[in-house]
Biopython code that builds the backbone (N, CA, C, O; Angstrom):
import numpy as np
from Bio.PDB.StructureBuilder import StructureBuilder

atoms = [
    (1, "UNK", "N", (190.530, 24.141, 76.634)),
    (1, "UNK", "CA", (191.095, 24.801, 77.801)),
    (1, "UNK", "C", (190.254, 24.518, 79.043)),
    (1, "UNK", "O", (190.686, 24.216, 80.156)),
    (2, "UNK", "N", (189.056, 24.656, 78.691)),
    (2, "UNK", "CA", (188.145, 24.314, 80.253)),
    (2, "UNK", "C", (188.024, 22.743, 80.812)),
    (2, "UNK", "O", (187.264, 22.300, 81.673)),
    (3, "UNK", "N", (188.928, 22.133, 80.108)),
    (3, "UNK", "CA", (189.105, 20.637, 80.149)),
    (3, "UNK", "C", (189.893, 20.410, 81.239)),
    (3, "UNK", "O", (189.753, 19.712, 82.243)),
    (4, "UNK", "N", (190.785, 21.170, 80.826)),
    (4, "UNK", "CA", (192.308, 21.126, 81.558)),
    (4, "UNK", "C", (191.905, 21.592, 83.398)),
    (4, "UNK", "O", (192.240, 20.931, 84.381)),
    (5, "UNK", "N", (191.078, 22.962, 83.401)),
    (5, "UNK", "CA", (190.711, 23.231, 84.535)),
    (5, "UNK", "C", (189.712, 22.606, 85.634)),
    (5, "UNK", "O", (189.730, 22.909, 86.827)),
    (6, "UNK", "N", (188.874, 21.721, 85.056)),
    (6, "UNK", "CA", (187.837, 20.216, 85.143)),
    (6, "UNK", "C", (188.902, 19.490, 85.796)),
    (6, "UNK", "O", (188.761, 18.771, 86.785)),
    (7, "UNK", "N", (190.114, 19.754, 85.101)),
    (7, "UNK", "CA", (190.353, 18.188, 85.732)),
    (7, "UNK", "C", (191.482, 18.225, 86.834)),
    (7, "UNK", "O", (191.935, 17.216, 87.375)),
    (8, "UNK", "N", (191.977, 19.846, 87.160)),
    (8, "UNK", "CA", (193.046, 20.425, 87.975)),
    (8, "UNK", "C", (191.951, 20.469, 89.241)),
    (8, "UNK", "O", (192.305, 20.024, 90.332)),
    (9, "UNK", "N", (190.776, 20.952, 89.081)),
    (9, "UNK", "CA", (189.763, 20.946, 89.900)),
    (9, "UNK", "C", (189.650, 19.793, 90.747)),
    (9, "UNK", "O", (189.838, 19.717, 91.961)),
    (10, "UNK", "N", (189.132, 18.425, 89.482)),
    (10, "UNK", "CA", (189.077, 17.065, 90.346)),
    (10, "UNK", "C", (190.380, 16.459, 90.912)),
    (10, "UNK", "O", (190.331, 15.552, 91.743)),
    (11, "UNK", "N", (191.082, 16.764, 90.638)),
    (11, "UNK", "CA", (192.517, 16.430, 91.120)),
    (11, "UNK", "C", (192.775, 17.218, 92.728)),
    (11, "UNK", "O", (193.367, 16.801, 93.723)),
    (12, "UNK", "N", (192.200, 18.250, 92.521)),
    (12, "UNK", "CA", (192.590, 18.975, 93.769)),
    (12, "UNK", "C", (191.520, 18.619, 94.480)),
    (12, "UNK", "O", (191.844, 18.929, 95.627)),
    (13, "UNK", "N", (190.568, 18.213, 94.517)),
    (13, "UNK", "CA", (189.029, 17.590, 95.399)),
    (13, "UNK", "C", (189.612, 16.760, 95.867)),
    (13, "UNK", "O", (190.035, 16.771, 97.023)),
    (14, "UNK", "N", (189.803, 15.545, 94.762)),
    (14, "UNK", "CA", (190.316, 14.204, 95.292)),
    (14, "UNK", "C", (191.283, 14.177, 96.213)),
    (14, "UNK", "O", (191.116, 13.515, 97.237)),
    (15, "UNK", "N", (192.397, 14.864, 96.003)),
    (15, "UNK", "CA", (193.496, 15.180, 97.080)),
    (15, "UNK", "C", (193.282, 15.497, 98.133)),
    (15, "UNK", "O", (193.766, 14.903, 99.096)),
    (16, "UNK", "N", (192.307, 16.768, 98.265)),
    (16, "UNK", "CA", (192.133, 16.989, 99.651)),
    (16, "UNK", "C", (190.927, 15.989, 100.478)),
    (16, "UNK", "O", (191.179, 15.669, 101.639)),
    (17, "UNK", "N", (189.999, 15.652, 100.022)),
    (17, "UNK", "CA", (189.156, 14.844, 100.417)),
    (17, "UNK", "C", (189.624, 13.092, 100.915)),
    (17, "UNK", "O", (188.880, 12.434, 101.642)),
    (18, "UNK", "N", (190.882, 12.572, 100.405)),
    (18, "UNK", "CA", (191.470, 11.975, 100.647)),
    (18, "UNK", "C", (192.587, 11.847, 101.614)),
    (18, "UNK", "O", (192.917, 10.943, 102.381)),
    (19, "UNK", "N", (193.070, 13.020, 101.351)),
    (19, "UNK", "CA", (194.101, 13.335, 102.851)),
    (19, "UNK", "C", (193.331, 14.163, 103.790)),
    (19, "UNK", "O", (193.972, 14.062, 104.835)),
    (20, "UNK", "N", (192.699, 14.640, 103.930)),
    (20, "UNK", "CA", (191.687, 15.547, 105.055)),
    (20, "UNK", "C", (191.412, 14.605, 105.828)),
    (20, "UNK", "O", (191.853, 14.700, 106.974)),
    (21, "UNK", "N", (190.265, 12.895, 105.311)),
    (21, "UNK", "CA", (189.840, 12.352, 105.999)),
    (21, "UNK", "C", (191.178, 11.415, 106.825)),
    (21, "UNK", "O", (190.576, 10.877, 107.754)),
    (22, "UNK", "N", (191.946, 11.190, 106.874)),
    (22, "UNK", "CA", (193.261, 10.818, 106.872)),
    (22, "UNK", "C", (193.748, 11.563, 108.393)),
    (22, "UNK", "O", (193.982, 10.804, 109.334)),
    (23, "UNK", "N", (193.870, 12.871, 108.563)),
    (23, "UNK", "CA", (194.486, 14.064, 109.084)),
    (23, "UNK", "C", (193.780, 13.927, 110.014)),
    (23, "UNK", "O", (194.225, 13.582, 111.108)),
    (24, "UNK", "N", (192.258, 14.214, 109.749)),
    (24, "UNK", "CA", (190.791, 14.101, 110.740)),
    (24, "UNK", "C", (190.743, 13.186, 112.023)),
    (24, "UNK", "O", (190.627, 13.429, 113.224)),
    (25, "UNK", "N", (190.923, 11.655, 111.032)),
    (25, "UNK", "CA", (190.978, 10.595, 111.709)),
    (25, "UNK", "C", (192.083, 10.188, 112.601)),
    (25, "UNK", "O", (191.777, 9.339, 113.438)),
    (26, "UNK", "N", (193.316, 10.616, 112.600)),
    (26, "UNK", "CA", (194.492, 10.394, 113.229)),
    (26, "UNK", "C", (194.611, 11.527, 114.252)),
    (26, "UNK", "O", (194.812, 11.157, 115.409)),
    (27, "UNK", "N", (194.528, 12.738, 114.047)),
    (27, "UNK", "CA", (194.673, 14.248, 114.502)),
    (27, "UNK", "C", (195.957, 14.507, 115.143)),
    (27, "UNK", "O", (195.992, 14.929, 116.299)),
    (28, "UNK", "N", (197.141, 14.255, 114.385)),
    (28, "UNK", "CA", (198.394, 13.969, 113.962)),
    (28, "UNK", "C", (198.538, 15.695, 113.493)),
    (28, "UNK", "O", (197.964, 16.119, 112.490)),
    (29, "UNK", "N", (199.356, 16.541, 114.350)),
    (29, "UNK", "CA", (199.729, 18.479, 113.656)),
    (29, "UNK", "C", (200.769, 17.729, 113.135)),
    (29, "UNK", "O", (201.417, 18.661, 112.659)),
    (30, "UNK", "N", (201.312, 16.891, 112.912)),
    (30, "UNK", "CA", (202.640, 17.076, 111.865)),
    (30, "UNK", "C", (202.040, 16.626, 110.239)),
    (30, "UNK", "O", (202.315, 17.076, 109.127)),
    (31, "UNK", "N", (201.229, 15.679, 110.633)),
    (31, "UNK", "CA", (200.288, 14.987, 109.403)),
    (31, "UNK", "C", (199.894, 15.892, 108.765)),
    (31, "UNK", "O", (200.327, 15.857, 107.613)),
    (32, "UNK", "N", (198.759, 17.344, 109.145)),
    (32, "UNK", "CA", (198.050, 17.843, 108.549)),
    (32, "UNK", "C", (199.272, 19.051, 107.750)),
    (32, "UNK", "O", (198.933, 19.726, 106.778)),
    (33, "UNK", "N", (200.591, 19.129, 108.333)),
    (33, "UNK", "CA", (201.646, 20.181, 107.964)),
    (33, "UNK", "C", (202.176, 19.478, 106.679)),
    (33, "UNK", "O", (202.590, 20.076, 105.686)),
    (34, "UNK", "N", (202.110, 18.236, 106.821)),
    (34, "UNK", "CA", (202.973, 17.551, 105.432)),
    (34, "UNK", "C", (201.787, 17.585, 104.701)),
    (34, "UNK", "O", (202.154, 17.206, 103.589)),
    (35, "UNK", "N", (200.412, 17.839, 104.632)),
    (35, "UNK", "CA", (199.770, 17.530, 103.772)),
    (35, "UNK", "C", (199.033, 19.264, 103.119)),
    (35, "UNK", "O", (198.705, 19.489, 101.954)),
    (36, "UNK", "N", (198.950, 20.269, 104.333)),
    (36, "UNK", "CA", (199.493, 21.444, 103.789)),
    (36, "UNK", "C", (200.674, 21.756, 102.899)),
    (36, "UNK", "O", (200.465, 22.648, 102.077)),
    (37, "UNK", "N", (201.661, 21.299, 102.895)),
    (37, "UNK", "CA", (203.017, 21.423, 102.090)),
    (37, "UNK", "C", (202.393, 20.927, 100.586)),
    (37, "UNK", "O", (202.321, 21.610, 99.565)),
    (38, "UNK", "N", (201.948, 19.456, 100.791)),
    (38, "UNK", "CA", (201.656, 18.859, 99.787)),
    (38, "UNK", "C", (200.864, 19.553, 98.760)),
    (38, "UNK", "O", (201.121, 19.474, 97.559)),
    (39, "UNK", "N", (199.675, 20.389, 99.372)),
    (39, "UNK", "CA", (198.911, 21.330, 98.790)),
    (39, "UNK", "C", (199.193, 22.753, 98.058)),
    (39, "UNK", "O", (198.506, 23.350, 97.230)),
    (40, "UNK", "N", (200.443, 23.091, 98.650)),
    (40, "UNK", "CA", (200.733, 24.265, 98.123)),
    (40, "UNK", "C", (201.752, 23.673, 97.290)),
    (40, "UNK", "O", (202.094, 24.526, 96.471)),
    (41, "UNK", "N", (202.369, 22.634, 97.133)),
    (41, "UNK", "CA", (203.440, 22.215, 96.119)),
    (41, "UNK", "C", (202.344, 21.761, 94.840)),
    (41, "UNK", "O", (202.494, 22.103, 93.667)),
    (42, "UNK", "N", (201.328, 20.996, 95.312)),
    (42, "UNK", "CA", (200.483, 20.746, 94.140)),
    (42, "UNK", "C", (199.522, 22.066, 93.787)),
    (42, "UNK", "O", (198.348, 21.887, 93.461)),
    (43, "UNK", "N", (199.853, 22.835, 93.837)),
    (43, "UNK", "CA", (198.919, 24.252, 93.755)),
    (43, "UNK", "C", (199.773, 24.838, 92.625)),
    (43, "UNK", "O", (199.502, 24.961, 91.431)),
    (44, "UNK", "N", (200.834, 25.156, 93.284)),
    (44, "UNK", "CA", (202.276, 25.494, 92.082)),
    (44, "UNK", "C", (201.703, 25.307, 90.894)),
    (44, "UNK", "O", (201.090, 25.993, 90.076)),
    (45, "UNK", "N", (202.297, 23.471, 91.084)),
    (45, "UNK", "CA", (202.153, 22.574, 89.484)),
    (45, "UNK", "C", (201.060, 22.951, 88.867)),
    (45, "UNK", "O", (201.003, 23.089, 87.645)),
    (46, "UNK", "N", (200.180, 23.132, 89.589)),
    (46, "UNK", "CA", (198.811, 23.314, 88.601)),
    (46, "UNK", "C", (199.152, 24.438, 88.259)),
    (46, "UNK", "O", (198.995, 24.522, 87.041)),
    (47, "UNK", "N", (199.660, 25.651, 88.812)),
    (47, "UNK", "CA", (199.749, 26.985, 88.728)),
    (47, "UNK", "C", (200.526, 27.082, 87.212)),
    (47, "UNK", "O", (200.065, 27.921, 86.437)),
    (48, "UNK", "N", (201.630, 26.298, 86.774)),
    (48, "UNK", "CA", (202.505, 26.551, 86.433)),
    (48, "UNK", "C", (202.326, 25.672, 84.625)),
    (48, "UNK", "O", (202.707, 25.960, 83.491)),
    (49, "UNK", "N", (201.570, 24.578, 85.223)),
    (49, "UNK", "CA", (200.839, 23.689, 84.026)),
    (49, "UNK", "C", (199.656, 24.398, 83.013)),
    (49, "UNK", "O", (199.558, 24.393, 81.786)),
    (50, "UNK", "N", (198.893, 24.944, 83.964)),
    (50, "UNK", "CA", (197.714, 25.515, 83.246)),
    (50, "UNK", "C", (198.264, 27.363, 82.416)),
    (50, "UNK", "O", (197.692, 28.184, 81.700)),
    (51, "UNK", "N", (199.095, 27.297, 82.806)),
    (51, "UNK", "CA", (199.644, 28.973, 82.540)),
    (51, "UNK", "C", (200.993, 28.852, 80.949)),
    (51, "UNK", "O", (201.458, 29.719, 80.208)),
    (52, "UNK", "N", (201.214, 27.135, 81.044)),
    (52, "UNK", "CA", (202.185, 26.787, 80.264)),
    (52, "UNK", "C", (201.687, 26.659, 78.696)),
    (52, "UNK", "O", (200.598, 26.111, 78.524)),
    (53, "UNK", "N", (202.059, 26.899, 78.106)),
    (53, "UNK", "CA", (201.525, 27.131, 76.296)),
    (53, "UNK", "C", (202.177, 25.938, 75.878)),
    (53, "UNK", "O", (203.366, 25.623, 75.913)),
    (54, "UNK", "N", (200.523, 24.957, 75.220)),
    (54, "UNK", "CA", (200.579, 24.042, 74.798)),
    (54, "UNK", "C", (200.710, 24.371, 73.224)),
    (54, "UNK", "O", (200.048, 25.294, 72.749)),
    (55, "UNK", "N", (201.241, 23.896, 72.735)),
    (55, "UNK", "CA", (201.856, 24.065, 71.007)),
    (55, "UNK", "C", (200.690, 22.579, 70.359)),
    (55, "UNK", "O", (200.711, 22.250, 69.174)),
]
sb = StructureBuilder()
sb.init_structure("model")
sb.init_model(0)
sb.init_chain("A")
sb.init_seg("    ")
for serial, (resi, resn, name, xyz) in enumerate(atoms, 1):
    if name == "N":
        sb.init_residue(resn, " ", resi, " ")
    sb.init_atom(name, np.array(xyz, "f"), 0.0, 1.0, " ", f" {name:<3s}", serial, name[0])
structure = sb.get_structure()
């Protein structure tokens, strides 16, 4: 189980550390709104993955 959260963790680092510098560098408000969206849609999934009963 603490595998699963390791790696929802690095997934969510990588994401934001990748689109942040992105957002930063351009300073584009519609950029940083699609990539807010992006975050709370990938927040869900994790939400919804890690809560899901693996058989």
């Amino acid at each position: 189980m603490g595998m699963k959260y390791l790696a929802a963790a690095i997934a969510v680092g990588l994401f934001l550390v990748f689109n942040v510098a992105i957002a930063w560098k351009l300073k584009q408000v519609s950029l940083s709104i699609v990539i807010l969206i992006g975050l709370v849609l990938m927040a869900a999934d994790l939400y919804q993955s890690l809560k899901a009963r693996v058989d």
